[in-house]
N, C-alpha and C positions, 0 to 999 in steps of 0.2 A: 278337513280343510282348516279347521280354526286353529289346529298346533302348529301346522304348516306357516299361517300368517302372524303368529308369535314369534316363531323362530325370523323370521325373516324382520320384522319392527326391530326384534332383540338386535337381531345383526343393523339393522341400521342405526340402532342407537347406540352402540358399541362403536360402530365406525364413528359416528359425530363424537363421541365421545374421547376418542383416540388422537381425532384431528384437534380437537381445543388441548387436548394436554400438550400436545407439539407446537401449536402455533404463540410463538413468543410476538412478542410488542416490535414494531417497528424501529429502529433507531431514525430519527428525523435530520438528515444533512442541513445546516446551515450554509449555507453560502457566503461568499464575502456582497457586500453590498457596491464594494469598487466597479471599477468598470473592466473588463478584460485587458484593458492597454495599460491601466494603473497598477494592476493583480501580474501583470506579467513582469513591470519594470519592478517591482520589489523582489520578484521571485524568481528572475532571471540575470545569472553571470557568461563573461564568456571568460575561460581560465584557460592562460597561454601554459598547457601540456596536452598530450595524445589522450584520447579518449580510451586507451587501458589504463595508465598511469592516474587520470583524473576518475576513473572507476574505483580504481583501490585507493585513491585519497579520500574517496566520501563514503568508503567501507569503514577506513581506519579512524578518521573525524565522527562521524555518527557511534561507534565504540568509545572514541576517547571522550566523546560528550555525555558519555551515559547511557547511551541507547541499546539494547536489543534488538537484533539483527530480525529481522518475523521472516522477510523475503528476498531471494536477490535473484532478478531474472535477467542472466546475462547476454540473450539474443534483444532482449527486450533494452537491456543497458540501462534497469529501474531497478533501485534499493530500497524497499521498507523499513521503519524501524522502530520501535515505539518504545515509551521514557516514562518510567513512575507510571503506566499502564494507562495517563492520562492525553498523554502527549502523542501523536503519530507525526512520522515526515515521513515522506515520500521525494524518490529524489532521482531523476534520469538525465543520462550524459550522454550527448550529440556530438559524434567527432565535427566538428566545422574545416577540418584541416589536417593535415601531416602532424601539426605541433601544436592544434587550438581545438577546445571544445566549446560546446553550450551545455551549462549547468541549471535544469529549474529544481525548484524544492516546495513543496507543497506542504504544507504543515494542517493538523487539526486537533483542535483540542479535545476531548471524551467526558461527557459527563453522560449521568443516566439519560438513555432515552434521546440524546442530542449529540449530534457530532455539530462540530464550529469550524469552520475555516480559518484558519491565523492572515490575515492581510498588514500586517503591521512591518514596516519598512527595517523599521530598530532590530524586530524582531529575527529578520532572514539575517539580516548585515550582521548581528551580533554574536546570534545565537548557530549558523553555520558558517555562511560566507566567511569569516575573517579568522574560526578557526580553520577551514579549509585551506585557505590561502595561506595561511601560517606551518601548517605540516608540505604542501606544497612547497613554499618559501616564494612563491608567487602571489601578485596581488588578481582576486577578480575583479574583472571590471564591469560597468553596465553596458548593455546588451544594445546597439544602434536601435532604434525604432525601428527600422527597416529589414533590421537581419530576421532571418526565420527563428524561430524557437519552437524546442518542443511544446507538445500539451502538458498540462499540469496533471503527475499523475495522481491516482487515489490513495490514499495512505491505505494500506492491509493490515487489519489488524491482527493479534496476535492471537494463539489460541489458547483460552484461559481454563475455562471450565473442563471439567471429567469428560462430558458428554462431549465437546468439542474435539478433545485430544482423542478420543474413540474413535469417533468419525473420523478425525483426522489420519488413525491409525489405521484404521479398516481401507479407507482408501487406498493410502499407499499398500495395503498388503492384496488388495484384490490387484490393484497397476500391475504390483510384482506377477500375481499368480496368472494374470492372465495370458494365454496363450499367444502366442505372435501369430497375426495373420497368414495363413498357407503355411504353419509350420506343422509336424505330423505329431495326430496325441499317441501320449505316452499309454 
């Protein structure tokens, strides 16, 4: 009996042990401290093009600003993209119309251990809005109080580390290998 209950302690301290080597440090969201009606009016345009055309304006703008492409989900109509590995935007287009959309951008900055929310008016106007509007050759404009707007999405961030791009590999190769539902094995 007594090798029996070594083995088994051994295994449960091996298991505890496995679990701390994996469990990394939380990263802590900051939020903006605005108010949602404030955080929305910095962070919301409505840009007179279709909501394809103004898709691939904030592909093309988010590239010509330096950014790194991390995500683009096109049912979803959300771009990721992240800058100097510090900076994230997040950014979703809303057809509002035949020839209008609604453009929000959600930015955050990356330091250790902390994500920041950007709420800075200068910041969205300067630093997207006005090159988007400039490859567009259209101006955005602010968004009525009234009109609906998207949610602000979450910036995705990029994948940095070994261990990351692993995972991130394995995933897609299990997606691939797996079987289609009612399809017959080989």
């Amino acid at each position: 009996m007594i090798p029996m209950q070594k083995t088994i302690l051994a295994c449960a301290l091996l298991g505890a042990l496995a679990g701390c080597a994996t469990n990394q440090p939380q990263t802590e969201f900051i939020a903006s401290r605005k108010s949602a009606v404030e955080l929305r009016s910095v962070q919301v345009r409505s840009v007179p093009a279709d909501s394809d055309a103004t898709m691939r304006a904030v592909i093309a703008t988010l590239h010509d600003l330096g950014y790194r492409i991390t995500r683009v989900e096109p049912d979803a109509r959300t771009v990721s993209a992240t800058r100097q590995t510090t900076l994230r935007l997040a950014v979703v287009v809303q057809p509002r119309g035949p020839a209008e959309s609604t453009v929000r951008a959600n930015a955050t900055i990356i330091a250790p251990l902390r994500e920041a929310q950007v709420d800075s008016a200068e910041f969205y106007q300067k630093n997207f809005f006005e090159p988007l509007g400039a490859l567009l050759g259209r101006t955005p404009t602010a968004l009525a109080a009234e009109a609906a707007a998207p949610e602000a999405p979450r910036p995705v961030g990029e994948v940095n580390s070994v261990r990351e791009r692993e995972a991130a590999a394995n995933r897609a190769a299990g997606a691939q290998a797996a079987p289609a539902i009612g399809s017959p094995s080989p």
